[in-house]
N, C-alpha and C positions, 0 to 999 in steps of 0.2 A: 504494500500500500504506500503510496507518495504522502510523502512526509515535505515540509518544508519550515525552512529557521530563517529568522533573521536576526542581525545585528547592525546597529549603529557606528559606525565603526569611523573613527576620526573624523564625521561630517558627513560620511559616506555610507550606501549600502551595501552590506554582503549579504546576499541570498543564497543559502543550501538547501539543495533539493538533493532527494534519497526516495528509491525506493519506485520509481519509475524507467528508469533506463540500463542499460547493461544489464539487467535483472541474473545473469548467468554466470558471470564474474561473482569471486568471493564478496565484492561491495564494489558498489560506484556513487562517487558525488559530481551533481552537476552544485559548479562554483559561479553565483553571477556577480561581479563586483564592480558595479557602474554598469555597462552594456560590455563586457568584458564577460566570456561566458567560456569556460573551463571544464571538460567532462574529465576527473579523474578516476581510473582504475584498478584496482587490485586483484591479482591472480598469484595462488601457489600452486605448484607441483603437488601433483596426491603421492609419488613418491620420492626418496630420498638419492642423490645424484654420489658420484664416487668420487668426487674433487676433493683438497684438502681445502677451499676457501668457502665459504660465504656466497652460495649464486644468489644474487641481489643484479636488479639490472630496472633503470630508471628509465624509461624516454621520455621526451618531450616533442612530439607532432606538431611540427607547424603546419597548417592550411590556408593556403594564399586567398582562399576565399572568404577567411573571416576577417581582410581587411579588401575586399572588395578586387582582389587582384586574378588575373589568368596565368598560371607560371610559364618563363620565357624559355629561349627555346623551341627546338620541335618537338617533342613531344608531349609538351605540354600537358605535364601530371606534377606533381610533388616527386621530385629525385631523394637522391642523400642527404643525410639533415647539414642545413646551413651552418656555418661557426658559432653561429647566434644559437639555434637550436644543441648545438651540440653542448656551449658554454651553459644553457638556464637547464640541460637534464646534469649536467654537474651539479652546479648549485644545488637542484634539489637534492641530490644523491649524497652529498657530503653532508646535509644535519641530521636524514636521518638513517644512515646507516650503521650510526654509534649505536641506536636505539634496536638492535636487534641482536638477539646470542649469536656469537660469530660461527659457534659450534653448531648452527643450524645447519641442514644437507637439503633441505626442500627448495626448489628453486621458486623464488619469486620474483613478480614482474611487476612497476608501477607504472601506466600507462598514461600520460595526458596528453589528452587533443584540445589542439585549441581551435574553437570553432566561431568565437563571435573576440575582437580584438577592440575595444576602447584605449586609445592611447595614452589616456590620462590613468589608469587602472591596470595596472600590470598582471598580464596573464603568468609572469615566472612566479611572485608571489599567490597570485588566485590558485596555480596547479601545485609550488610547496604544501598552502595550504589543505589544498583538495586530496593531496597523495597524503598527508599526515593523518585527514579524517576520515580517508577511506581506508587506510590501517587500522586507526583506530575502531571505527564498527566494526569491521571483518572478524572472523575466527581465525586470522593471522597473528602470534604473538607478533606484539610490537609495542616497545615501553615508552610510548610516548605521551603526548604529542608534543608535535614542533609545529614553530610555525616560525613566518619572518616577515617583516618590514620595509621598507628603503625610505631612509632619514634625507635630509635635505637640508643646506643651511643658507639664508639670504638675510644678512645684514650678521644679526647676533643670534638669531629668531633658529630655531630648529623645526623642520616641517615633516610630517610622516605621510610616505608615499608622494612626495608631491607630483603636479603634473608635469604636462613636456614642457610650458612655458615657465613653472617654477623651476624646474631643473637648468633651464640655459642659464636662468640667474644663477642660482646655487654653485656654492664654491664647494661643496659636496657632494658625492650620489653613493652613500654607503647598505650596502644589503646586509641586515644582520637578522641571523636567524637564531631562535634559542628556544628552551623547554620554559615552563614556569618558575623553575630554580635557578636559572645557567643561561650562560652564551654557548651556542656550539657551534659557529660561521660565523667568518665576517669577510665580507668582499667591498674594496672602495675603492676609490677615485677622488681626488678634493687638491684644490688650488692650497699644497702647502700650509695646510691648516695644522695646527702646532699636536702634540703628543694629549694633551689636554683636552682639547676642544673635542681631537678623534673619541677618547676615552667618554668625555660627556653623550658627545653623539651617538657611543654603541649602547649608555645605560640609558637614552633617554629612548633608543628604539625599543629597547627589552619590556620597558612600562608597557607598552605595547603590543608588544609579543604576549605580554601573559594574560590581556585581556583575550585575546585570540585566544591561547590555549586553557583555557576557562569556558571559552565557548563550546571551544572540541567536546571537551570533558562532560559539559551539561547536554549533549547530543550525544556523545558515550554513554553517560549515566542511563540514557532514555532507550535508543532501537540498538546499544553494541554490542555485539554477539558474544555468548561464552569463546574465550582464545581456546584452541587448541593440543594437547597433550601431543607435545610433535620427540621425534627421536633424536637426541643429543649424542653428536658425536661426542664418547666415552675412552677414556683410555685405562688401562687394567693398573693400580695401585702400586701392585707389586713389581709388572713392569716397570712402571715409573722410577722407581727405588731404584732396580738394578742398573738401570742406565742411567741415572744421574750418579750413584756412585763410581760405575765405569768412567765416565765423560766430562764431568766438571772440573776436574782441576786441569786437565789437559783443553778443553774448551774455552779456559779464562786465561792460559797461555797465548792462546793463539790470538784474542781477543786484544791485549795485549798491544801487540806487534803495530808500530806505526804505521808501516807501510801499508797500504789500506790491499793491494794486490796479493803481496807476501802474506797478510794478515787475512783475505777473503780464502788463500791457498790454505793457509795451515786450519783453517774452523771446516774447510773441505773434506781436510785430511782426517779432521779426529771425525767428525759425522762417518765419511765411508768406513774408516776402521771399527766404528763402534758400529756399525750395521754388518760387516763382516762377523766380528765378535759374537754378537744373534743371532746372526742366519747359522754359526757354529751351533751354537745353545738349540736350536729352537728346529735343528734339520729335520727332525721328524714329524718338528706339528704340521698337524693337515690345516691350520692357520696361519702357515710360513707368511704366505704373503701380506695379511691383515697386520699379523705382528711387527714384521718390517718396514708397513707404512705408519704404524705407529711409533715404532722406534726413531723413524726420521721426524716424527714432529715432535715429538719430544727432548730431541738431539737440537730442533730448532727452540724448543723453550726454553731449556737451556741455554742458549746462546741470548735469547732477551734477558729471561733473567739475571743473567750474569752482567751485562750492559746494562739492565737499570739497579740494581743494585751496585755496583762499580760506583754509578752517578750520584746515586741517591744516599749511599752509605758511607762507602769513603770517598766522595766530591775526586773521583779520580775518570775521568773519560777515557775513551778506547787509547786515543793518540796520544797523550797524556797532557793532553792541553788543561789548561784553567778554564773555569764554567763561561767566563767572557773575554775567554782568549779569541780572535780571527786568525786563521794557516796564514802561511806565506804569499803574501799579495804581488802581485806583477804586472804593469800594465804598458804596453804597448802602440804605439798607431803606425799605419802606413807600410802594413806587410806585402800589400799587394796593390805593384805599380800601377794598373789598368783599371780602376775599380775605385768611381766616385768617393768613395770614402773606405775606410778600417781600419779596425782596432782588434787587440787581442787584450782579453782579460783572465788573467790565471788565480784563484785561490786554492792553495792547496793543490788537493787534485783533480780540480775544476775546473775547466775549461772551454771560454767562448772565443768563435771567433765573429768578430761581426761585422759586415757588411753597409753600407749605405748605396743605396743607387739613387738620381736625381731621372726625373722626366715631367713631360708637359705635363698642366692642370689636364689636361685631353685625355691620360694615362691613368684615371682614379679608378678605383677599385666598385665596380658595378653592384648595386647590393638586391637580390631580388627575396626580399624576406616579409617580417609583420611590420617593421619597425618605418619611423618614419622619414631617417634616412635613406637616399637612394646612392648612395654614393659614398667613398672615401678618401681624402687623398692622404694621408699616414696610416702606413700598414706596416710590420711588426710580424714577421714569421720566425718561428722555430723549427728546427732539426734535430732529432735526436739519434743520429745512429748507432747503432749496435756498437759496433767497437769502441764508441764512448766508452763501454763498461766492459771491454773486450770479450763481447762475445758477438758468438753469429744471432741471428734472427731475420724477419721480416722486413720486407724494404718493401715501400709503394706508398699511398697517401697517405696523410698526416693523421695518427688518432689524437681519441679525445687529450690526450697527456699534451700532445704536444698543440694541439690547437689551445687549451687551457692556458699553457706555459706562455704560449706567444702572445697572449689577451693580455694578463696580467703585465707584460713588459711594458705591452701596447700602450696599456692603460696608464702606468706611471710615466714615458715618456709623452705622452700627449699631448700631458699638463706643460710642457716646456716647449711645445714646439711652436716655430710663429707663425700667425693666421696668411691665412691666403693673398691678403692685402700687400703685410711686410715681404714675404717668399714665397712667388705663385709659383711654385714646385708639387708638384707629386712626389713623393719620400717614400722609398721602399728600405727597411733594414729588416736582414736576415742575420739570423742567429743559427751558427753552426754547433754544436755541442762537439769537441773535439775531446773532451772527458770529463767525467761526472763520480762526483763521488761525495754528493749532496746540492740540495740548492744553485742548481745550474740554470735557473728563470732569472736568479738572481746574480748571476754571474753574465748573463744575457741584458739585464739592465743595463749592469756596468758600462760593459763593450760596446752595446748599442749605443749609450751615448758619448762615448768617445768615437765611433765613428760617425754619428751625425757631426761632432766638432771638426774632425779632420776633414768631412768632408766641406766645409762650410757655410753649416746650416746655423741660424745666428739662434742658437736654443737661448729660451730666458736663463737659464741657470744647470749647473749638472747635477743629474740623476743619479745617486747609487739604491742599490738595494744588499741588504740582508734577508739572511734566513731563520728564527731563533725556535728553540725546540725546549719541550716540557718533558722531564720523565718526573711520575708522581705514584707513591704506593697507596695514597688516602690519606694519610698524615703529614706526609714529607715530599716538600717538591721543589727539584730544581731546574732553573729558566737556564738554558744552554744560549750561547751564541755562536750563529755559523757552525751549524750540524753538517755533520758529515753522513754520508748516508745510511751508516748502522745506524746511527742517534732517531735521525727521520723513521725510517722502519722499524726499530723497536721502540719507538718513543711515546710519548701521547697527543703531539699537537705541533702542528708545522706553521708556522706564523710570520709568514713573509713582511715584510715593513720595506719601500723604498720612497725615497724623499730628496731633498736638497737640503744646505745646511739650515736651512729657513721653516724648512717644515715636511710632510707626507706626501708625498702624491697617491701611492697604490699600496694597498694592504689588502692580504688575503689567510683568511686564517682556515685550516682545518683539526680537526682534532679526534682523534679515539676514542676517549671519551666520552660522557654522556654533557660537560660542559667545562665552565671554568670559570672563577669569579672576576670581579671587577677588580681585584687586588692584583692576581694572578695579571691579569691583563698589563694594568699600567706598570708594574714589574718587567713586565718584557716589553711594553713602549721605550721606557727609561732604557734599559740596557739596549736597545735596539738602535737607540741615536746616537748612542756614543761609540758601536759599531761602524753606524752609516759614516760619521764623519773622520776614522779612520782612514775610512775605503777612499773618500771623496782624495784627502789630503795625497792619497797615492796618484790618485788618479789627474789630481791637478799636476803632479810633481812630472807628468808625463805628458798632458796636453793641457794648457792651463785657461785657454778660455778657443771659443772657437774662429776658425781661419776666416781672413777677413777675403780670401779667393780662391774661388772654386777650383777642382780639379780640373788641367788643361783636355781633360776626355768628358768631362760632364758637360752639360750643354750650356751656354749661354743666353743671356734672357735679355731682352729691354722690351717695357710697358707703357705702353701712354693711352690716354682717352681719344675718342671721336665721338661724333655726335652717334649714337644711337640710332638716331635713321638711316645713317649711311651705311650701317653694316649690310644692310640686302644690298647695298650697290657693289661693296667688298665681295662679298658671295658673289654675285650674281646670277643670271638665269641658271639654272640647276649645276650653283657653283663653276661654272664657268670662268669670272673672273678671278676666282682665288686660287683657282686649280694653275690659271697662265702665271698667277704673280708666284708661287711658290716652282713652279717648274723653271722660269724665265730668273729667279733670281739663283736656285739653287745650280742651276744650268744640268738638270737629273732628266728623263726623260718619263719618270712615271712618281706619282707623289706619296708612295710608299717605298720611294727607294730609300736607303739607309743614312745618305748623305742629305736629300729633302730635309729643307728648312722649316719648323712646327710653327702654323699658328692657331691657335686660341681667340676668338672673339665672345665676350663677354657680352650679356643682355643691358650691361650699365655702359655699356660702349669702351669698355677696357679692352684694348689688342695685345695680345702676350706675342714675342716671337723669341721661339728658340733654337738654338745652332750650336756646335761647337766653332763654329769660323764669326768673328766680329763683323767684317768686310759681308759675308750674304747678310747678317741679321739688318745693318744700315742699309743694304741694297733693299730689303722685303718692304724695310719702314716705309724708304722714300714711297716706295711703288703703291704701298697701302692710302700713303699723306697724299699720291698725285690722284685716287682714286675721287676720297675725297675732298680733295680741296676744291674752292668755289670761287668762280670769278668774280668779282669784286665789280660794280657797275663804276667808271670813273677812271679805273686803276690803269696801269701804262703794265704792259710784258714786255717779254721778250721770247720770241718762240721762234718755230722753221718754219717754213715754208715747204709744205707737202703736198702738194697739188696746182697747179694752174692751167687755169679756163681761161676764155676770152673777157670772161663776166667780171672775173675776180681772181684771186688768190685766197687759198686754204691752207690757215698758219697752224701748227700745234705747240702749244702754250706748253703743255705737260703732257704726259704720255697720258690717253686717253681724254684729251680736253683740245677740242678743235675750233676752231671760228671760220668765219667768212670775212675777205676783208672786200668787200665791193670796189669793183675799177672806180665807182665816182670817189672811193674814200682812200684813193692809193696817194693821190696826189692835190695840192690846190689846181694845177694845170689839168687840163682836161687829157687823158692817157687812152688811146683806142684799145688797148688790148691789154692785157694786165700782163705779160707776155712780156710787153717791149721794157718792163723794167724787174723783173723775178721771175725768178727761174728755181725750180724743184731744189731743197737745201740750204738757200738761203735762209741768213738770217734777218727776220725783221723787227720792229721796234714797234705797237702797237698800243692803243686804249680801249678799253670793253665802251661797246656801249648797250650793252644789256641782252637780251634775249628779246626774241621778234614773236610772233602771236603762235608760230608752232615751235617753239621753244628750241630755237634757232639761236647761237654765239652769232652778233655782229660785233666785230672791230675796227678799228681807222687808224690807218695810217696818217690823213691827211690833218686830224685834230690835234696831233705831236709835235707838226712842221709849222715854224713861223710862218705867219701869216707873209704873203710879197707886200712890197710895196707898192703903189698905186703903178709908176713906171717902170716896174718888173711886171706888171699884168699887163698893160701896152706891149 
């Protein structure tokens, strides 16, 4: 039976409905929030899968038709999910997959389609919300609920959810999501807003959030199913015993070992030997193979345990750093001669290399999504190959890791880069992972904006990022800075911060846990800027602010205005005239050749022209300036002489700008033939005198020439 809620919700309404759709799924909510309309879904497996992890798997469906669109294209369906769709099934996925026993085997699926899109109303929060409440009714265990926000700041004022016109204002766009106790995500963006202000904005969304999961809870209370008695991967006691007595001290040797390769080898070694060791003990059980895959998780508990106990007990980390020590910093630019900009940035054994490439505003990044940009010109990609971590695997498009990694870059350089006005460039920078052995998004910061510097993109300020990491047993916890990647995987919480010395640009937090408090938090803000501004001071030491000229292979630019009507004359009939001015200057024979000089015409009447040669871009201007410049009714020229008749002489002023000079206006003296005094090439000296009723150039020769005197007319 259709059931429906409602809530007030900061000015706005949320409408849940239940109990009408999906009927066949474990549960489904339809989420309305403003004209914003979200079906969420939940599905488990009836049985138990053989994996050692957690089958959890989030999407997020976008439909071009809930924002009134056809997808482009030929075949015009919904393809692969967009960067955008891929990033909001993240989001949802990281608050609440804390909230499930990891030792569950049932695979389950949360499904949302978005079908109706209000751009003031965020369908990423309406489907958080809708996948939290469709766990929560379902006979799915799920210890939740969660739910999330997005904060907003304009002036001193903090604003919840704002819309698309409060967000341009806002020096903020933070997503925090959390339970009724806790934070457990945070995703932002903010013009360099101070450690403080970030820390107020994440407690001032949580007030928030708990009204939300209040809500859940009183819709739980009412249609939420008994959860279900589901099978808990178990592992045998006794077992446990004898392989942590075989394996521990030998485990925490290896553990040990600085070298994170040497030290990944030797925790290889004692796991294979101690699974030899059993498969010895254990040849006869007809559970050989059960036992041995329990011996290897075990073999891996051990190895967390021993890393957060390390941290947490004796304040001793794997490498033997200090809790807010940074590895070995290194930075770089200009490793590669041919290539608008580069930089290399190393911590430890971490390793970016990255890239800048310059092109036409013509060159932005095409967006066909829900959102209300169509377009990008700063894009921000990631790489992460295999032998980063020297092994083999999969090569081909980017997953969700790495599309995630390249957002958050994205997102804290963007804050620094200058509008379209100051540098009408398109900005491509690629991030290479050349080694990784923790926080390489944030080693991707780094280098990205040192090669935006080297290439000489005029950023407001430089970017670094940090990574800071939590191990905590319930009692005792310590904030790590610049985790390495054991710390990250057996840790409880990955907290990315990147900024300038001024303030944040991008923070992204996730965590293991069920949450983390407000104390915890600004604990690792604090330690996290005193990190940033290590890095920066390396990083200045190496390129200290950015080039004041472009690379000799990156293209060249000059911009000026025209009047905004004259662009159709620029174009002309089905681009005709622009196609002769960029062919005729570049001297290329088709306008996709690789030498063809780019231009750009703007609807405010701005002309961008780009080249790598200075000599075509001046050549493109004039041709564009002769296009439209206007004769002047009065004015005196000077032009050639391109034609002659009996009648007259045909002068051109400027390439594309011709007149008539009439035989009566060649001369005071009466002249039979215009003939008897120019000839094809000649230059002559002229005055407009306006245009004639078919919108005809007349000029005169004869209104330039002193008048004779009476007995010179005799």
């Amino acid at each position: 039976m259709k059931k429906v809620y409602e809530l007030d919700f900061a000015g706005r309404k949320l409408i849940v409905e239940t109990g009408e759709l999906a009927k066949q799924a474990n549960a489904s909510i339809l989420v309305r929030f403003g004209d914003t309309v979200v079906l969420s879904v939940c599905v488990m497996g009836k049985n138990t899968v053989t994996s050692d992890f957690f089958p959890l798997t989030v999407l997020y469906q976008e439909k071009l038709y809930s924002v009134g669109k056809i997808p482009g294209g030929f075949i015009k369906r919904e393809g692969r999910p967009t960067d955008e769709a891929t990033l909001a099934a993240r989001l949802i996925d990281r608050p609440i997959r804390p909230m499930f026993n990891e030792n569950l085997r049932n695979e389950i699926q949360v499904i949302n389609t978005i079908l109706s899109v209000d751009q003031d109303n965020s369908p990423v929060m309406a489907s958080l919300f809708g996948s939290s409440l469709s766990l929560g009714i379902s006979d799915i265990p799920f210890d939740g609920p969660v739910a999330g926000v997005v904060v907003g700041k304009i002036g001193k004022e903090f604003i919840i959810n704002p819309s698309v016109e409060e967000l341009e204002k806002s020096t903020l766009n933070l997503t925090v999501a959390g339970t009724l106790e806790a934070i457990c995500m945070v995703e932002a963006g903010s013009s360099e807003l101070s450690e403080k202000d970030i820390l107020e904005a994440i407690m001032f969304g949580h007030e928030y959030i708990k009204k939300l999961c209040e809500f859940q809870n009183q819709i739980i209370a009412e249609i939420g199913l008994e959860k279900k008695e589901l099978a808990i991967s178990s592992i045998d006691e006794k077992l446990e015993k004898s392989v942590r007595e075989y394996a521990t001290k030998d485990m925490l040797n290896a553990i040990k070992i600085k070298d994170k390769l040497q030290s990944y080898e030797h925790i290889e070694e004692v796991k294979n030997r101690t699974l030899e060791n059993f498969a010895e003990i254990y040849a006869e059980d007809e559970n050989i193979e059960q036992i041995l895959k329990d011996v290897h998780k075990i073999t891996n508990m051990i190895e967390s345990d021993e890393v957060r106990r390390l941290i947490t007990e004796e304040k001793i980390r794997p490498d033997g750093r200090k809790m807010d020590e940074i590895r070995h910093l290194d930075a770089q630019v200009d490793l590669l001669p041919r290539t608008h900009g580069s930089a290399l940035f190393t911590r430890g054994e971490t390793q970016s290399l990255a890239i800048t490439t310059l092109g036409a505003i013509g060159e932005h990044q095409i967006l066909d999504g829900l959102g209300i940009e169509d377009a990008k010109r700063f894009m921000l990609h990631y790489n992460f190959p295999q032998f980063s971590v020297g092994e083999t695997g999969r090569y081909g498009a980017p997953g969700r890791r790495e599309i995630g990694h390249g957002a958050l870059g994205e997102r804290a350089l963007a804050q620094v880069i200058p509008s379209e006005e100051e540098f009408p460039y398109t900005i491509r920078v690629v991030s290479e992972i050349l080694e990784s052995n923790g926080s390489s998004s944030q080693a991707t910061i780094c280098a990205g904006c040192m090669s935006l510097m080297a290439a000489g993109v005029p950023i407001k300020k430089p970017v670094a990022g940090i990574a800071m990491g939590l191990i905590s047993n319930g009692e005792k916890y310590t904030i790590l800075t610049d985790i390495a990647g054991i710390e990250d995987h057996m840790g409880d919480m990955d907290f990315k911060v990147a900024g300038t010395r001024d303030g944040i640009c991008a923070l992204q937090m996730d965590i293991k846990i069920k949450g983390v408090t407000k104390k915890i938090l600004k604990e690792a803000l604090t330690q996290a800027k005193k990190a940033r501004l290590e890095i920066l001071d390396v990083m200045h030491d190496c390129i200290s602010e950015s080039r004041n000229e472009l690379s000799p292979y990156a293209p060249k630019i000059d911009t000026f205005k025209i009047d905004p009507e004259k662009i159709k004359d620029v174009i002309g009939r089905g681009g005709e005239m622009i196609t002769k001015i960029i062919l005729d200057a570049s001297n290329v024979k088709t306008v996709n050749d690789k030498d063809a000089v780019k231009v750009d015409l703007e609807d405010d009447g701005r002309v961008i022209i780009y080249h790598t040669n200075p000599d075509i871009i001046a050549k493109t201007k004039e041709m564009i300036l002769n296009v439209v410049r206007v004769v002047e009714d009065g004015k005196i020229y000077t032009g050639h002489v391109i034609k002659v008749e009996d009648f007259g002489c045909f002068v051109e002023l400027w390439p594309g700008c011709e007149g008539l000079v009439h035989v009566s206006q060649l001369d005071h003296k009466r002249v039979e033939k215009a003939g008897d005094l120019f000839k094809v090439g000649d230059l002559i000296t002229v005055k407009s005198l306006g245009l004639d009723n078919r919108g005809r150039l007349n000029l005169s020769r004869k209104e330039i020439l002193p008048k004779p005197k009476k007995e010179e007319k005799k």
